[in-house]
mmCIF file as gemmi writes it, N, C-alpha and C atoms, coordinates in Angstrom:
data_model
loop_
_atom_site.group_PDB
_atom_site.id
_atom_site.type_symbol
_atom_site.label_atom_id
_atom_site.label_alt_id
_atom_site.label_comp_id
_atom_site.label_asym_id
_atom_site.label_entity_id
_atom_site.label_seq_id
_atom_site.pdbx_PDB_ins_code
_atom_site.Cartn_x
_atom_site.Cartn_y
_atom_site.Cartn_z
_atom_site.occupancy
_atom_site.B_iso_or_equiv
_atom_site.pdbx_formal_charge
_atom_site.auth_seq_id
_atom_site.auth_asym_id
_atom_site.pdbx_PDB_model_num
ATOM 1 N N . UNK Axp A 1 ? 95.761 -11.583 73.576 1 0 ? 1 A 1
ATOM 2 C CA . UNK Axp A 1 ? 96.588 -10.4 73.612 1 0 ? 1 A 1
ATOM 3 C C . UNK Axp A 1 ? 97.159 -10.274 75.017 1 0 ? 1 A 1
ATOM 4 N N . UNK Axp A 2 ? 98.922 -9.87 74.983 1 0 ? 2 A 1
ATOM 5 C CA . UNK Axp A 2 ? 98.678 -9.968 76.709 1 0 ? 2 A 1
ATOM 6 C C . UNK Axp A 2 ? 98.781 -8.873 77.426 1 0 ? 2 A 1
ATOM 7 N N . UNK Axp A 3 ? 98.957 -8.503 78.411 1 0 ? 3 A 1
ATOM 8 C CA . UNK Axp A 3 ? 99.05 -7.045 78.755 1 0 ? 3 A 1
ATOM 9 C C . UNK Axp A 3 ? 99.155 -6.257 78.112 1 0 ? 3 A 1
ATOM 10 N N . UNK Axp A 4 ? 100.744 -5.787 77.492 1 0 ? 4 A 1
ATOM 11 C CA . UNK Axp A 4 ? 101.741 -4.863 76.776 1 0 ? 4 A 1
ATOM 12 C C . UNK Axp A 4 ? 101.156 -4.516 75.826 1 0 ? 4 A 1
ATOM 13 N N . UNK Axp A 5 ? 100.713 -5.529 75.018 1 0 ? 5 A 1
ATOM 14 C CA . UNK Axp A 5 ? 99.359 -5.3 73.586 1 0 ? 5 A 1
ATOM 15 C C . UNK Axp A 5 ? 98.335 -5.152 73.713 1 0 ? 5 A 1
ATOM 16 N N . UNK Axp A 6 ? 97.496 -5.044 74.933 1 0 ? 6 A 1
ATOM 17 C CA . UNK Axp A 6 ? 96.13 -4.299 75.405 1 0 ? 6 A 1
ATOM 18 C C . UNK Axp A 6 ? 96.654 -3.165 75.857 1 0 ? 6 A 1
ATOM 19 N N . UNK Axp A 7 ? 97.983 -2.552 76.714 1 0 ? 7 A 1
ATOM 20 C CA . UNK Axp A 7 ? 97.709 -1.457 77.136 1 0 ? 7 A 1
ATOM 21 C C . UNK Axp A 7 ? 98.538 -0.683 75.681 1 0 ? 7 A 1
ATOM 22 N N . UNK Axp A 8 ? 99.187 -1.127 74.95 1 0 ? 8 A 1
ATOM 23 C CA . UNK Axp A 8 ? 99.585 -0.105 73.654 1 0 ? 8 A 1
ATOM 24 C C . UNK Axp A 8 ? 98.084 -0.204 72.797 1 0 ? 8 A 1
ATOM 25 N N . UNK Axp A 9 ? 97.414 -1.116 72.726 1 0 ? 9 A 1
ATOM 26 C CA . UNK Axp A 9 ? 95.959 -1.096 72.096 1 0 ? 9 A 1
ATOM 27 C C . UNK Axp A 9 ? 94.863 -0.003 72.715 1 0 ? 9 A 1
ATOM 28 N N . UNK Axp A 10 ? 94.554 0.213 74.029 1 0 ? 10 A 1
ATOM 29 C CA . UNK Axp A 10 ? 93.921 1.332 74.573 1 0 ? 10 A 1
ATOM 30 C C . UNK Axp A 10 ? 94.307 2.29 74.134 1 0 ? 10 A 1
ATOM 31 N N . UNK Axp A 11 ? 96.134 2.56 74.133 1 0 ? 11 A 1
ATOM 32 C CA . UNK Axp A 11 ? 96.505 3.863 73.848 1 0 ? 11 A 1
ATOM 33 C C . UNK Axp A 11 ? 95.814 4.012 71.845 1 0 ? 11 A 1
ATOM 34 N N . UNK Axp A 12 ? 95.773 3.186 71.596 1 0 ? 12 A 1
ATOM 35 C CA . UNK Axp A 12 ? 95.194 3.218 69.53 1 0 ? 12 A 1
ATOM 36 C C . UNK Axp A 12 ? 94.084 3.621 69.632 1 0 ? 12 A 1
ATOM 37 N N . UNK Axp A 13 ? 92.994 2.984 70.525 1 0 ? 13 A 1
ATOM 38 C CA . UNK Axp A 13 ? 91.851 3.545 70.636 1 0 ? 13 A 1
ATOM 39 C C . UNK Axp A 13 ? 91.465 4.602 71.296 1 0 ? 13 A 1
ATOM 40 N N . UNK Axp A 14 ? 92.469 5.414 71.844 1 0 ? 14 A 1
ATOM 41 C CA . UNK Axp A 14 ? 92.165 6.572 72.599 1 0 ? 14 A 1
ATOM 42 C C . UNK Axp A 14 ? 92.967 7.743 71.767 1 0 ? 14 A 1
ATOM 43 N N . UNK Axp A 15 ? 93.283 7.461 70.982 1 0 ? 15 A 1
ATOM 44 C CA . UNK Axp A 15 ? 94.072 8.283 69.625 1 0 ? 15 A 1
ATOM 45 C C . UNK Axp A 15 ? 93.179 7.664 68.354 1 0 ? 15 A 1
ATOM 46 N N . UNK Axp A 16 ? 92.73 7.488 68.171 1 0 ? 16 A 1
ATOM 47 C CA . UNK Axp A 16 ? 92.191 6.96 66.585 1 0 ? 16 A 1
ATOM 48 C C . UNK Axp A 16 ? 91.988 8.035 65.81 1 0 ? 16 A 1
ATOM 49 N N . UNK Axp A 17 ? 91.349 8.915 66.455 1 0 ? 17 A 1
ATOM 50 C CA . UNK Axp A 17 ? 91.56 10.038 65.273 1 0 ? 17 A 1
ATOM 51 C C . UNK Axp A 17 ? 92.278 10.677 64.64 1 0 ? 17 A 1
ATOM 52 N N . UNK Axp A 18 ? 93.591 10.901 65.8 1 0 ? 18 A 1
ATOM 53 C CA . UNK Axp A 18 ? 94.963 11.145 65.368 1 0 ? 18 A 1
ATOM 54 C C . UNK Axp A 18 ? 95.685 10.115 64.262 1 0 ? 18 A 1
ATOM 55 N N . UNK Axp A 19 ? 95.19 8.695 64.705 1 0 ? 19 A 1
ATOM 56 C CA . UNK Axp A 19 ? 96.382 7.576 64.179 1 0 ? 19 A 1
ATOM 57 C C . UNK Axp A 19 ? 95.633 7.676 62.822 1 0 ? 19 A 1
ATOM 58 N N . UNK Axp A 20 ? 94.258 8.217 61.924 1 0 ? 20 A 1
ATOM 59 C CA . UNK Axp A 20 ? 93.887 7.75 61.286 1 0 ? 20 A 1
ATOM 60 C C . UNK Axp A 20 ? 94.656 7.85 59.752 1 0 ? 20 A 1
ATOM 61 N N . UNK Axp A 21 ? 95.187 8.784 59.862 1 0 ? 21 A 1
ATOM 62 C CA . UNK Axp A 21 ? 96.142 9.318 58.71 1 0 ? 21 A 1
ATOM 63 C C . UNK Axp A 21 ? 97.177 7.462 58.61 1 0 ? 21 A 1
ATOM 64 N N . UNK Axp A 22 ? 97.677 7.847 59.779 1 0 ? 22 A 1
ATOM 65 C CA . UNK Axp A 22 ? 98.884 6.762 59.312 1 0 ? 22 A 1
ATOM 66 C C . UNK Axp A 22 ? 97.677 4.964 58.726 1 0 ? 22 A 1
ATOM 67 N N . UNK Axp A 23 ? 96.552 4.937 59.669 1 0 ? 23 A 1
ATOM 68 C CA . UNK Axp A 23 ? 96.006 3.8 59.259 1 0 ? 23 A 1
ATOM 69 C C . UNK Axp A 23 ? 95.67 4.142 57.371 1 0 ? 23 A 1
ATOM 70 N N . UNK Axp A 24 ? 95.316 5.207 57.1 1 0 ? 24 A 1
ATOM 71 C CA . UNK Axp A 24 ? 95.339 5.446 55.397 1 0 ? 24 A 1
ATOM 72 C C . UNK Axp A 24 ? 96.165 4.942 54.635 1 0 ? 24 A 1
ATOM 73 N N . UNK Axp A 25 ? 97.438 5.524 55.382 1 0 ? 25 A 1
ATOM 74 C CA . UNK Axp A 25 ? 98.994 4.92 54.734 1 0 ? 25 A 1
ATOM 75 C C . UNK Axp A 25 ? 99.308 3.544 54.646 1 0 ? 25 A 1
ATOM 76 N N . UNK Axp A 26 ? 98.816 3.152 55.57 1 0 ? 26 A 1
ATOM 77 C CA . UNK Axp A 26 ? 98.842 1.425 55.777 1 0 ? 26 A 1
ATOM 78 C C . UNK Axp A 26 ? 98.133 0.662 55.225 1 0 ? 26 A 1
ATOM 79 N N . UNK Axp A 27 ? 97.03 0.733 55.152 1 0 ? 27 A 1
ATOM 80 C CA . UNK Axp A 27 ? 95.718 0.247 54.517 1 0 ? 27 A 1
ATOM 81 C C . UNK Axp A 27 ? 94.961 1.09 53.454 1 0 ? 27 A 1
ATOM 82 N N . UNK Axp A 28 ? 95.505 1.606 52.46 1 0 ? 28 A 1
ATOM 83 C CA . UNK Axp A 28 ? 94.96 2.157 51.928 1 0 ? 28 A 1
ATOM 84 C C . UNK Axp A 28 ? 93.775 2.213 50.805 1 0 ? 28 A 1
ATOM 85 N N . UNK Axp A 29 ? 92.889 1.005 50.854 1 0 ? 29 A 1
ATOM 86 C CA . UNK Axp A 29 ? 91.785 0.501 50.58 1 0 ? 29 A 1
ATOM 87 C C . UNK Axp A 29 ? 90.824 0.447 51.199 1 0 ? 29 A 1
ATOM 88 N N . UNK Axp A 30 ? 91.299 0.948 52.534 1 0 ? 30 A 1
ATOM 89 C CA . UNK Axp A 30 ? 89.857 1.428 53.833 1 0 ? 30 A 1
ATOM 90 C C . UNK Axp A 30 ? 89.347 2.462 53.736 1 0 ? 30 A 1
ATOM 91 N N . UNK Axp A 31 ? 88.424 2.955 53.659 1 0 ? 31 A 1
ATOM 92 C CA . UNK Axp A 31 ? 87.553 3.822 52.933 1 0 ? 31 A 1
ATOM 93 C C . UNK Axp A 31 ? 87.903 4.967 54.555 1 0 ? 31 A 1
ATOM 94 N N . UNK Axp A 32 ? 87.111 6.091 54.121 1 0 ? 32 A 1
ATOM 95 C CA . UNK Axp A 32 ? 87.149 6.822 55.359 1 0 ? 32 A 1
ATOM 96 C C . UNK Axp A 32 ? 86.004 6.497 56.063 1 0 ? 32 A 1
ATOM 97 N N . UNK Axp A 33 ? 85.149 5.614 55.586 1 0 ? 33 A 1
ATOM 98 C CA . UNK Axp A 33 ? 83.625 5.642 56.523 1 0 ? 33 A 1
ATOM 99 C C . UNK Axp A 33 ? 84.187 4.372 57.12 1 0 ? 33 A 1
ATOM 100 N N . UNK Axp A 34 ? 84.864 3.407 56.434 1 0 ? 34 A 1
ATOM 101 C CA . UNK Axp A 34 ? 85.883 2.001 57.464 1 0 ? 34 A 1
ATOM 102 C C . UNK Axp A 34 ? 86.229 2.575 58.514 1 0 ? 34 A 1
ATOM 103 N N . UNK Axp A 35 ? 87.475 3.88 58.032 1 0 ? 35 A 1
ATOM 104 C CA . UNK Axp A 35 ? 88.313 4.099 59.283 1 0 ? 35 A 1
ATOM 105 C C . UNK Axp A 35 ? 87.107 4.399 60.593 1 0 ? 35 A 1
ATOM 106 N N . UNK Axp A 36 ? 86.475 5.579 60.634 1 0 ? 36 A 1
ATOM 107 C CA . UNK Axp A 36 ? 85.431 5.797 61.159 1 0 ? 36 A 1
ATOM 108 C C . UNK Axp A 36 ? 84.654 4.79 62.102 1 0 ? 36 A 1
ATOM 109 N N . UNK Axp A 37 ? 84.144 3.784 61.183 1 0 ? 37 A 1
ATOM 110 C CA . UNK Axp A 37 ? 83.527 2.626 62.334 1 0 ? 37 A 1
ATOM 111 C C . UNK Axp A 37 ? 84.029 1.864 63.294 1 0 ? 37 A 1
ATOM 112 N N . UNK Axp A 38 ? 85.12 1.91 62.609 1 0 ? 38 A 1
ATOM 113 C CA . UNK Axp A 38 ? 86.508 1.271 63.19 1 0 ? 38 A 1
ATOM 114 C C . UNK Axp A 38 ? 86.806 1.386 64.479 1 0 ? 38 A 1
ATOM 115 N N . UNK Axp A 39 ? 86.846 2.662 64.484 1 0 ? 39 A 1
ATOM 116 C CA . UNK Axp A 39 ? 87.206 3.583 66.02 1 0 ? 39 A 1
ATOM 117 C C . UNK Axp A 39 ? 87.78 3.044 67.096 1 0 ? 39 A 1
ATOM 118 N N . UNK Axp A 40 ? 88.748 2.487 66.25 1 0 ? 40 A 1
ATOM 119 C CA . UNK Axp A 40 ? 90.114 1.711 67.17 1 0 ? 40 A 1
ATOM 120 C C . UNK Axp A 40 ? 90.011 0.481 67.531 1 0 ? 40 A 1
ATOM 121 N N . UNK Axp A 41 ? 88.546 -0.43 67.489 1 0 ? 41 A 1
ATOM 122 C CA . UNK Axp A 41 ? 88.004 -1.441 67.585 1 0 ? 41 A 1
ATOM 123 C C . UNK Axp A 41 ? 89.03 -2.84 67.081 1 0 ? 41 A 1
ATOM 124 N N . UNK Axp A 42 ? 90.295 -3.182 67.927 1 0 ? 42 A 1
ATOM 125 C CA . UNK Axp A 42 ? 91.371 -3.966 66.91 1 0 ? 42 A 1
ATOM 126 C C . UNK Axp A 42 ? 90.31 -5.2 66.57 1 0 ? 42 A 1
ATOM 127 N N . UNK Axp A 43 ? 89.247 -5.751 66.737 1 0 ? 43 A 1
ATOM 128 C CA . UNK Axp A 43 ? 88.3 -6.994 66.315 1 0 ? 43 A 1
ATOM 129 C C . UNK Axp A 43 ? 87.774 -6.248 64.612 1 0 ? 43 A 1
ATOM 130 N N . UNK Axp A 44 ? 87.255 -5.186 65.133 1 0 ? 44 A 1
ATOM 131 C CA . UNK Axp A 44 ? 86.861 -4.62 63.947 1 0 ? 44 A 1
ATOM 132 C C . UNK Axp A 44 ? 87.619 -4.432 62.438 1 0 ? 44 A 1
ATOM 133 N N . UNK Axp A 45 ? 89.079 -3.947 63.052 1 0 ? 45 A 1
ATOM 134 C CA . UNK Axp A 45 ? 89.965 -3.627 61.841 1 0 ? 45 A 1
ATOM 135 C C . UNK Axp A 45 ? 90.54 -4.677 61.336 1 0 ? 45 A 1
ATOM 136 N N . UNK Axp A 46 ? 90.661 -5.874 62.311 1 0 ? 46 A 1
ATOM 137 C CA . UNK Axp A 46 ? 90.826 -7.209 61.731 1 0 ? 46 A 1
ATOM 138 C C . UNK Axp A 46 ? 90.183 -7.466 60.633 1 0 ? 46 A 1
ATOM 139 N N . UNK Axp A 47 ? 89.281 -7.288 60.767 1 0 ? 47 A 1
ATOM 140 C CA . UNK Axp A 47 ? 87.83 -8.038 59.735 1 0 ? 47 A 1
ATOM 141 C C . UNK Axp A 47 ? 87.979 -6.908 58.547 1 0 ? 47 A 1
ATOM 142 N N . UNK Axp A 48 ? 87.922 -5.864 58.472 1 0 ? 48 A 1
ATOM 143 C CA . UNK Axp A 48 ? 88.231 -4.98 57.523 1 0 ? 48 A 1
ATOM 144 C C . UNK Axp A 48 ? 89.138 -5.439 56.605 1 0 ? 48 A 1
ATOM 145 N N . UNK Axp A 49 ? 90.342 -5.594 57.044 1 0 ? 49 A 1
ATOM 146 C CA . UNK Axp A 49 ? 91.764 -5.845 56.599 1 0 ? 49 A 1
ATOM 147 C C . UNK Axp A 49 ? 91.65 -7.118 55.98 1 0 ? 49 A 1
ATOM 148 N N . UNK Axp A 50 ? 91.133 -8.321 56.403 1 0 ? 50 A 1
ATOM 149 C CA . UNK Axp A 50 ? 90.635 -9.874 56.04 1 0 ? 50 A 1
ATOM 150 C C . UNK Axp A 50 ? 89.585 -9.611 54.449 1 0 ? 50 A 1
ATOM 151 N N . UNK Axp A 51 ? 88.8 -8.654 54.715 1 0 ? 51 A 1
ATOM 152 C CA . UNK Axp A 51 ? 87.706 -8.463 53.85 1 0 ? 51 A 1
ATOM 153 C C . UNK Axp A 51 ? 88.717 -7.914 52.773 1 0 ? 51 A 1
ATOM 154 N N . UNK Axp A 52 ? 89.256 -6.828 52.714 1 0 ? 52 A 1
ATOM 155 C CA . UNK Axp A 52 ? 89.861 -6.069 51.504 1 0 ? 52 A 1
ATOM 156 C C . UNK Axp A 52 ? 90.874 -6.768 51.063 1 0 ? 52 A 1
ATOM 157 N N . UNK Axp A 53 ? 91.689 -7.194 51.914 1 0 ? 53 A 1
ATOM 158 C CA . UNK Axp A 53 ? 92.9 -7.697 51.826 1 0 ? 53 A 1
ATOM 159 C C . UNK Axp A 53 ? 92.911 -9.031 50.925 1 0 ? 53 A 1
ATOM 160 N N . UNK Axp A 54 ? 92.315 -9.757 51.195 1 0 ? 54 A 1
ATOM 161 C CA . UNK Axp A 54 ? 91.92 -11.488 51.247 1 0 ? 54 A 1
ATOM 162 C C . UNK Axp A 54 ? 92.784 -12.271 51.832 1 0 ? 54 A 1
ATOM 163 N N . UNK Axp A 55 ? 92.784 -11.472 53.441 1 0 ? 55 A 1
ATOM 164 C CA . UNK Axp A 55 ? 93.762 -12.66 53.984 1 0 ? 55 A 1
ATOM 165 C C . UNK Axp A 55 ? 93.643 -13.056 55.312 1 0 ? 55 A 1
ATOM 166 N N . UNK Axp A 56 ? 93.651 -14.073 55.995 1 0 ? 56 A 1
ATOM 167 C CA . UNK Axp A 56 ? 93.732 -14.928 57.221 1 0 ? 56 A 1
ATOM 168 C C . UNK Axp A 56 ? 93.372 -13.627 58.457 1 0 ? 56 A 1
ATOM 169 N N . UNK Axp A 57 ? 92.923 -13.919 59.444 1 0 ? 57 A 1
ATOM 170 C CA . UNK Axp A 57 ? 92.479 -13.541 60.363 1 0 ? 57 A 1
ATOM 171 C C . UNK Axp A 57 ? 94.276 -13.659 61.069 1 0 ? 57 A 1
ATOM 172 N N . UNK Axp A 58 ? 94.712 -14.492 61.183 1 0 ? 58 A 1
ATOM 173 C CA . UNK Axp A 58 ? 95.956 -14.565 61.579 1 0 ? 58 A 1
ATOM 174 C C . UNK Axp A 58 ? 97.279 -13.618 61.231 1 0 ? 58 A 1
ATOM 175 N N . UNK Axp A 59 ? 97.184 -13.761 59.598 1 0 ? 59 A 1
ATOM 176 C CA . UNK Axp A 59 ? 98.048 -12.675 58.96 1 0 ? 59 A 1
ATOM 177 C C . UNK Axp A 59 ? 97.514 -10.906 59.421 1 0 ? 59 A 1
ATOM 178 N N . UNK Axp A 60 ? 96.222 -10.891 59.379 1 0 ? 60 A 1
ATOM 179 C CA . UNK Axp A 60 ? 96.074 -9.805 59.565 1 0 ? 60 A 1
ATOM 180 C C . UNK Axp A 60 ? 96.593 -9.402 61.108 1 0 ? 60 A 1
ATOM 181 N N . UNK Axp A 61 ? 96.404 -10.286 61.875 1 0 ? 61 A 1
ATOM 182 C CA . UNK Axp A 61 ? 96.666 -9.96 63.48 1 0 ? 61 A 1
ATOM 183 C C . UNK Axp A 61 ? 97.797 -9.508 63.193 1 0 ? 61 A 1
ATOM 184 N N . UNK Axp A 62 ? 98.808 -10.069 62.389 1 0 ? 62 A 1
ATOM 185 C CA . UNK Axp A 62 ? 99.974 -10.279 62.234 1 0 ? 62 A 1
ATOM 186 C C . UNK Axp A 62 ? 100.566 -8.759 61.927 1 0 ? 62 A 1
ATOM 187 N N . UNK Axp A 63 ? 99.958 -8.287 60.543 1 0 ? 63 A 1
ATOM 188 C CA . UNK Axp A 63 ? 100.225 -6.779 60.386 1 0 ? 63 A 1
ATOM 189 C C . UNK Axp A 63 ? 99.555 -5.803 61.235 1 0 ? 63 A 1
ATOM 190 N N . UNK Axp A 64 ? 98.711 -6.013 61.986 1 0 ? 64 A 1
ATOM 191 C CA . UNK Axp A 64 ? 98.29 -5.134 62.881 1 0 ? 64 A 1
ATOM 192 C C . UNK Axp A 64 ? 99.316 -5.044 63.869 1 0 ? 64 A 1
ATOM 193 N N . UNK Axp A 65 ? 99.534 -6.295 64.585 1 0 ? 65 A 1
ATOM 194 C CA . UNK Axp A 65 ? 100.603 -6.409 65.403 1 0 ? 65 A 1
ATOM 195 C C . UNK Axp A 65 ? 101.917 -5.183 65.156 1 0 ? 65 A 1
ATOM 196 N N . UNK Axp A 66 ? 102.793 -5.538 63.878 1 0 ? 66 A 1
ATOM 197 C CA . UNK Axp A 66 ? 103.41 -5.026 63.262 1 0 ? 66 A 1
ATOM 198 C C . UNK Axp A 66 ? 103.412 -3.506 63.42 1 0 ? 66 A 1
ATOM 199 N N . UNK Axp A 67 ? 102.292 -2.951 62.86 1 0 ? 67 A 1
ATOM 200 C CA . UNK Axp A 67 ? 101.907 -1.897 62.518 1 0 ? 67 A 1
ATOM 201 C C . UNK Axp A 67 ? 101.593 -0.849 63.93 1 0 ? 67 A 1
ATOM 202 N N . UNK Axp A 68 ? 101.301 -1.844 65.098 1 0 ? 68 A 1
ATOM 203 C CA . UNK Axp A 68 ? 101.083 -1.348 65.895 1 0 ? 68 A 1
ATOM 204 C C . UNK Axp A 68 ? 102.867 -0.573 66.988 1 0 ? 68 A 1
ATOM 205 N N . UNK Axp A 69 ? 103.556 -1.488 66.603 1 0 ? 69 A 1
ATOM 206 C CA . UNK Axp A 69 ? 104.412 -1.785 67.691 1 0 ? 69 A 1
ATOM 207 C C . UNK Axp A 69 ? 105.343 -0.407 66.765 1 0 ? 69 A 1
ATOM 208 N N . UNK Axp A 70 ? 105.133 -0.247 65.594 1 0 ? 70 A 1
ATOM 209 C CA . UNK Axp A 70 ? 106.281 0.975 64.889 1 0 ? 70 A 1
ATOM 210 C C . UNK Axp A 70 ? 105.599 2.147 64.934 1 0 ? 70 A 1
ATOM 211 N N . UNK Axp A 71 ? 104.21 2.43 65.936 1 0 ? 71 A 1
ATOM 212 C CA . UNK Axp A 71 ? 103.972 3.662 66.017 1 0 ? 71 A 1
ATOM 213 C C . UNK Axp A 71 ? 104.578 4.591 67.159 1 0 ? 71 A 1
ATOM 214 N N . UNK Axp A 72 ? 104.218 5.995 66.876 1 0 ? 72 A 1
ATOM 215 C CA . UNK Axp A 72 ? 105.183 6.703 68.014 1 0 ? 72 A 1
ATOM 216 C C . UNK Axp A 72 ? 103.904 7.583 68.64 1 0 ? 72 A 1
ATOM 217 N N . UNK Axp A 73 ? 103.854 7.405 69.992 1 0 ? 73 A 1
ATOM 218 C CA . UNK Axp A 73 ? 102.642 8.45 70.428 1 0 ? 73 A 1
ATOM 219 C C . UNK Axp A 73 ? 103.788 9.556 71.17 1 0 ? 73 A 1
């Protein structure tokens, strides 16, 4: 990850409670006790997303990525 995507990633984990609504919208097969453990952890929500999803550690970076860069703080 290089800078720009660690320091917009701090800002996810220092909002998670706020962002959690929109992570519902996005993922909406993550339970609320997921979102919860989660707690902005982008290693964590990877694996979530891989697990429910059934897909690549890569793809998922991929929509996280995504998902990350169209939010508005």
């Amino acid at each position: 990850m290089n800078r720009e995507n660690t320091s917009l990633w701090n800002q996810i984990e220092g909002n998670w409670k706020q962002l959690s609504g929109e992570v519902r919208k996005t993922w909406g097969w993550l339970t609320d006790d997921e979102i919860e453990e989660i707690r902005g952890r982008r290693d964590t929500l990877v694996g979530k997303i891989q697990e429910h999803y059934g897909i690549a550690q890569e793809q998922a970076n991929r929509r996280i990525d995504e998902w990350a860069q169209n939010l508005k703080f």
